[in-house]
N, C-alpha and C positions, 0 to 999 in steps of 0.2 A: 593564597595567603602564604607567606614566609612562615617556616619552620622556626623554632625560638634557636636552634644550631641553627638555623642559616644568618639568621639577626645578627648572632653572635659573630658568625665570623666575618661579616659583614665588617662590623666593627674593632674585629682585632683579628693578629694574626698570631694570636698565641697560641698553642697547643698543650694540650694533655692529653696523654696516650695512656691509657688502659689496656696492660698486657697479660694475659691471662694462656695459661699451659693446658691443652684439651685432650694429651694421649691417652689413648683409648675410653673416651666418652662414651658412653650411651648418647641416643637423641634425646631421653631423657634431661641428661645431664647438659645436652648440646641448648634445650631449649630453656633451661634455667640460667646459664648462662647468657644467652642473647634474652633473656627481660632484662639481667640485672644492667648489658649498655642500654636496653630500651630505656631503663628509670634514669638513669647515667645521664641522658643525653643534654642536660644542662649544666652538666660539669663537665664533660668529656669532648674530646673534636677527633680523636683518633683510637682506634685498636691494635694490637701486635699481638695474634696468637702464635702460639710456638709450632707453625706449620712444616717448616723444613728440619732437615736434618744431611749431613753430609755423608754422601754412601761413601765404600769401601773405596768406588774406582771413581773417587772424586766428582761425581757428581750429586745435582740437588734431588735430592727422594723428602716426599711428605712422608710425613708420621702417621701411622693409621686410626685413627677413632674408630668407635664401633657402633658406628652408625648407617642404617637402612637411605638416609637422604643426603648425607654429606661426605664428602671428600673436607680433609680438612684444607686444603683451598679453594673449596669450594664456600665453607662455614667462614673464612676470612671475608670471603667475596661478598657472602649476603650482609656481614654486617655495613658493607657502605653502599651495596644497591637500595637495603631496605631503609637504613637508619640513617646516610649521608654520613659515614665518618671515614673517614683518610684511613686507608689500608697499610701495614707495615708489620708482614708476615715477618717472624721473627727465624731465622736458620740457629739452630740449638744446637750445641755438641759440646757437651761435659763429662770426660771418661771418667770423672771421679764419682759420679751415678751411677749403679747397678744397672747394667742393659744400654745406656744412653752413651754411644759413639765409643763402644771400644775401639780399641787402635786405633785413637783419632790421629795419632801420629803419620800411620799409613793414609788416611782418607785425606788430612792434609798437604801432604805432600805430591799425591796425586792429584791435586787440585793445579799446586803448581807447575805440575806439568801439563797439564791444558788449563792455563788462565786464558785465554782468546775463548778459547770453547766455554767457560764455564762463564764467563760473562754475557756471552750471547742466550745464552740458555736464561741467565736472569733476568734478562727484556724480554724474551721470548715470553715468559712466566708472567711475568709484570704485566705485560700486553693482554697478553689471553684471562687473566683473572683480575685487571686494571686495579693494579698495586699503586701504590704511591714511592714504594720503595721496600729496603729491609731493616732490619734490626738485624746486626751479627751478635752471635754469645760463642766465643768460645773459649772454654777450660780444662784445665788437666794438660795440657800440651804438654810435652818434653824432650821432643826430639827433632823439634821442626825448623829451620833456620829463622830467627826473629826477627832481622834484616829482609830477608826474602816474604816473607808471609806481611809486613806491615807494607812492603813495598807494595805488592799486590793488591793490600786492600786499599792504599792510595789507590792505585792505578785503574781497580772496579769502581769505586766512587767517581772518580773523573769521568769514566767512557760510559756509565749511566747519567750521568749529570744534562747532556742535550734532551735526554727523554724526558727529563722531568722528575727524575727517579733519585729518592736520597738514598744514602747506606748508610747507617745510625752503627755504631760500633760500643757493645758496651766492654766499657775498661773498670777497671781495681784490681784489687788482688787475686792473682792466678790469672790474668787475661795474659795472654802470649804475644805482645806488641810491643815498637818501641814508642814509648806514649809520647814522648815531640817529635818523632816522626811523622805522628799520626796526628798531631796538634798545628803542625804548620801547613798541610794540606788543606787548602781553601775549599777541598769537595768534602774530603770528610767528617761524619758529623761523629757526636761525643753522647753518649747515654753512661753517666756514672752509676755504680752500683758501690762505693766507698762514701756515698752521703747516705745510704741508709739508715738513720738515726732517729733516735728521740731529745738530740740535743741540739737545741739553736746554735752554739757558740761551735760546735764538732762538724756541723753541717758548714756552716763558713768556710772555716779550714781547711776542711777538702775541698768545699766548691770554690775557692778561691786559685787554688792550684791551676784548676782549668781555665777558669775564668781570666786569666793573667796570660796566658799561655797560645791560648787556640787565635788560629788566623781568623775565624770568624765568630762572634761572639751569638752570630742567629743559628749556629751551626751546633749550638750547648747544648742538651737536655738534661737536668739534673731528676737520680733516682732517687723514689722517693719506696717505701715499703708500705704497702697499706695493713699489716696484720704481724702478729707476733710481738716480742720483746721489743722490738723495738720502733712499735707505733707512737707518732709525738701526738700531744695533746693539744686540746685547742686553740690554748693559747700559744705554744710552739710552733703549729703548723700554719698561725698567722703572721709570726713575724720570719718564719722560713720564705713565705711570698711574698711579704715584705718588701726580705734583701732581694729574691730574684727579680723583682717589678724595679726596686732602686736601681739594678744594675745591668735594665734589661736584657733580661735573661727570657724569650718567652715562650718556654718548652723545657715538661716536665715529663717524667715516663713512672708510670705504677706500675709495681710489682704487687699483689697481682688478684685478679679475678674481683676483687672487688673494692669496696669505698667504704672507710667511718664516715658513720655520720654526720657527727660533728665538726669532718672536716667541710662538707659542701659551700656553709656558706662561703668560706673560703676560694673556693678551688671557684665560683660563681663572679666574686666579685677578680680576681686574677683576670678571668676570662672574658671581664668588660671596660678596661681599664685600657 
């Protein structure tokens, strides 16, 4: 018998990704986390934990949890062996964090100096822990060429693209890209973090920017914040899916760990439409 996620996707190919950050978890905390995708899994079609991180000499290193059973690519991994949700380990680096990718400016640049190698390395990755792709975050940059580093992330999008493999690139404020650079590439994809709002007419605005702009409009994911100041309310976060359903748009990404309530039926009915 089909899974109520298999139904679903059966029927659409919309996505919502629940992203959630696990450095240095307990298994404790590792397994309160995978109930809340278990409960999740009729609002949910994908996860993005904050698995990677960029070393010093430009390559990809997990982050460590503190966990006796997981690697945290490994905890990415169980969520879609066990639960069936589309993998999209997230590579994290914001030097403006205490501890979180000092001199990302050195680790960046070293990157560009072996882009061949560092691309292979992320199918290599993908392959062995059957990703569907990544989610890139990076912030705090300031000395990195902008030109050069948006090029590259063109250029990883495209030469993962025959595997099957997306790069989701989240952009706003402080992201270190030229954003129509990164908008007329047909590989790469878009995860905004400038929609995070509690206002209908404010979320448009920015999403509209993208939405006008990017060479493929399947290529959108609009963010959304599940917690804090600026969670919308019921009737907001029904006419936010709305306009995305109006304007098919059909990929959304949460920040993070977990869901209002009150948003599900919502985020339910998006994901049958």
């Amino acid at each position: 018998m089909l899974s109520l996620l298999s139904m679903i996707s059966i029927v659409s190919a919309k996505e919502i990704v629940l992203s959630a950050g696990l450095k240095d978890f307990t298994d404790q905390q590792l397994a309160e986390q995978y109930q809340r995708y278990e409960n999740y899994l009729p609002f949910i079609t994908a996860s993005s934990i904050l698995v990677y991180e960029i070393g010093l000499n430009g390559t990809l290193q997990h982050y460590n949890i503190s966990s006796k059973e997981y690697t945290a690519e490994t905890y990415q991994q169980s969520l879609k062996k066990n639960l069936g949700l589309k993998s999209y380990p997230c590579i994290f680096c914001d030097s403006t964090l205490n501890g979180i990718c000092d001199n990302i400016d050195l680790r960046l640049n070293n990157v560009l100096k072996r882009k061949e190698e560092f691309i292979l390395e992320s199918i290599g990755l993908a392959k062995k822990y059957e990703y569907d792709g990544y989610y890139l975050d990076l912030e705090g940059v300031t000395n990195v060429d902008q030109y050069l580093l948006t090029d590259f992330v063109n250029q990883w999008a495209t030469a993962i693209a025959p595997y099957h493999l997306k790069l989701r690139v989240w952009i706003g404020p402080g992201t270190p890209f030229l954003l129509e650079k990164l908008l007329e590439n047909c590989y790469t994809e878009i995860a905004s973090f400038d929609t995070y709002t509690d206002d209908y007419q404010t979320f448009v605005n920015q999403a509209s920017k993208y939405f006008n702009q990017i060479c493929n409009k399947s290529h959108l994911s609009y963010g959304l914040l599940t917690y804090d100041t600026t969670l919308a309310t019921k009737n907001t976060i029904h006419d936010i899916f709305e306009y995305i359903t109006d304007i098919d748009v059909g990929s959304v990404t949460f920040w993070a760990s977990t869901l209002p309530g009150h948003w599900l039926g919502t985020l339910k009915t998006f994901l049958s439409k």
